[in-house]
DRENSE-926269 format. One line per field, with one value per residue (C-alpha): z, x, y; residue number from 0. Coordinates in steps of 0.5 Angstrom, whole numbers, plus 500, padded with zeros to 3 digits. Each point is the difference from the previous one (the first is absolute). Example, Ala and Ser with C-alpha at 12.3 -4.5 7.8 and 13.67 -1.06 7.14 Angstrom:
pz [516_498] $
px [525_502] $
py [491_507] $
pos [0_1] $
***
This chain:
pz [500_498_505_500_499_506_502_497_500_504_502_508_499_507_507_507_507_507_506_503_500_499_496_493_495_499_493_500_494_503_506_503_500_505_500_506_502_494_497_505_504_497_505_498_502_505_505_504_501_495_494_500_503_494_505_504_502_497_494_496_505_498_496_497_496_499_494_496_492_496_493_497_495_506_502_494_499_507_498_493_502_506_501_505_499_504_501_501_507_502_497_506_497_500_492_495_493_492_495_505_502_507_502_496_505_505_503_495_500_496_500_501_499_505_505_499_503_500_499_506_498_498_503_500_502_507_505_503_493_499_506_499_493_497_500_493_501_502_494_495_502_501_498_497_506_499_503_506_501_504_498_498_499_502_498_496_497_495_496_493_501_496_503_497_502_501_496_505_499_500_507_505_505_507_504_503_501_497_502_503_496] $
px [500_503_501_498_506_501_495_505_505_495_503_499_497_499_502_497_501_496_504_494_494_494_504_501_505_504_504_507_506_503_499_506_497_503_500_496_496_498_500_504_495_494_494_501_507_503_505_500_507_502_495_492_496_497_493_498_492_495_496_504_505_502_506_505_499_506_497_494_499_494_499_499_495_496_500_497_495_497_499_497_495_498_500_507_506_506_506_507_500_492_501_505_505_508_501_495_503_498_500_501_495_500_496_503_507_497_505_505_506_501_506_498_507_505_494_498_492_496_493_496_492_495_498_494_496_498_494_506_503_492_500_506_499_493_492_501_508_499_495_505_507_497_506_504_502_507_505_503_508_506_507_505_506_500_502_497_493_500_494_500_505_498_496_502_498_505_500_499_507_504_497_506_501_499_507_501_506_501_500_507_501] $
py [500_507_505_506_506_504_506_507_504_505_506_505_505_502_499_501_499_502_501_496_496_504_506_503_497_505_500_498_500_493_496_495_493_495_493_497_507_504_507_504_506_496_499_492_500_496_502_494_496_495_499_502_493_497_500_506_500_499_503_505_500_493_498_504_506_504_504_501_501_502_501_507_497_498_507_501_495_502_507_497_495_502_509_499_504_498_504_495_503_497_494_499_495_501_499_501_498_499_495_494_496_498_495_494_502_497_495_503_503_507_507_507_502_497_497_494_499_494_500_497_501_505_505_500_507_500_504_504_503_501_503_505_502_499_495_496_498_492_499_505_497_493_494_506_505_497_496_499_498_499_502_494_505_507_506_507_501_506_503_498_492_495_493_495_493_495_493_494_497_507_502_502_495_503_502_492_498_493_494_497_494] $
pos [0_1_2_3_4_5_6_7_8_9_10_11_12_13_14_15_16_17_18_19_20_21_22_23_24_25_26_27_28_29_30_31_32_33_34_35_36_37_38_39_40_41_42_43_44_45_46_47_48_49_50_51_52_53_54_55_56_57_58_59_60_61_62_63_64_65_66_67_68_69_70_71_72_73_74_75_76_77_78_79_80_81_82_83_84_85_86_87_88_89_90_91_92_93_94_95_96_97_98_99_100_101_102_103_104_105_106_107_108_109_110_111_112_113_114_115_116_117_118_119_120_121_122_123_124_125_126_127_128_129_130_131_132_133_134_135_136_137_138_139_140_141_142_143_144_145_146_147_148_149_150_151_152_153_154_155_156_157_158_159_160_161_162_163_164_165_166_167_168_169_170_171_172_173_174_175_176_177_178_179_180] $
***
């Protein structure tokens, strides 16, 4: 059976952080990524010693979740079919990108610029987002509200980097030592 060509390459076309949960993004040129934590001076970034728990809580709080993205076309679907126009900032995702799909990145791996990310799971829309932003979002953003990821490899995310989706067999192997024989 063929397998379909991977999603991209999509480009960021934007970057946000808030300082804490519940507060406005704010926009930002680049962001440093760190492995195991997230988006430095994010709301979702862990401070923890040693590497972000792979469980913390329950609902939306559980898992790992180093970064969000969402496609720009989704932004624009949603204010096309149902009257509700987003700016990147409300949307409250880290990245939003172009030319990429993002769900079919789920439980893959993909580069914006130097970082290394790995898809986790949708983002799915939820009451809170509705909440902060506007009625009408869960239904409007419903399994297009983005991606959620955990940094594989650190280092800066820049406005306008390249995503590309990384082949099955050419993924970096993670920072192991090997073996002894």
């Amino acid at each position: 059976m063929a397998q379909d060509p991977p999603p991209g390459p999509g480009r960021v076309t934007s970057l946000h952080l808030a300082a804490r949960t519940g507060e406005p993004t704010f926009r930002v040129a680049h962001a440093r990524a760190v492995t195991g934590h997230g988006l430095a001076g994010d709301r979702n970034y862990w401070a923890g010693e040693g590497l972000r728990p792979r469980r913390r809580g329950a609902g939306r709080a559980s898992g790992v979740c180093d970064v969000t993205l969402i496609e720009a076309e989704a932004l624009d679907a949603l204010a096309r079919e149902h009257g509700i126009t987003l700016t990147p900032a409300e949307c409250r995702r880290n990245l939003v990108c172009r030319d990429i799909r993002l769900n079919p990145l789920v439980d893959h791996e993909f580069r914006i610029g130097a970082v290394i990310l790995r898809g986790l799971k949708l983002s799915e829309p939820c009451a809170r987002l509705e909440q902060l932003v506007r009625p009408g979002l869960i239904r409007g953003l419903l399994h297009r509200g983005g991606l959620r990821a955990e940094v594989i490899r650190g280092g800066t995310i820049r406005v306008g980097d390249l995503i590309l989706p990384l082949p099955h067999d050419a993924r970096p192997l993670p920072n192991v030592p090997a073996p002894l024989p």
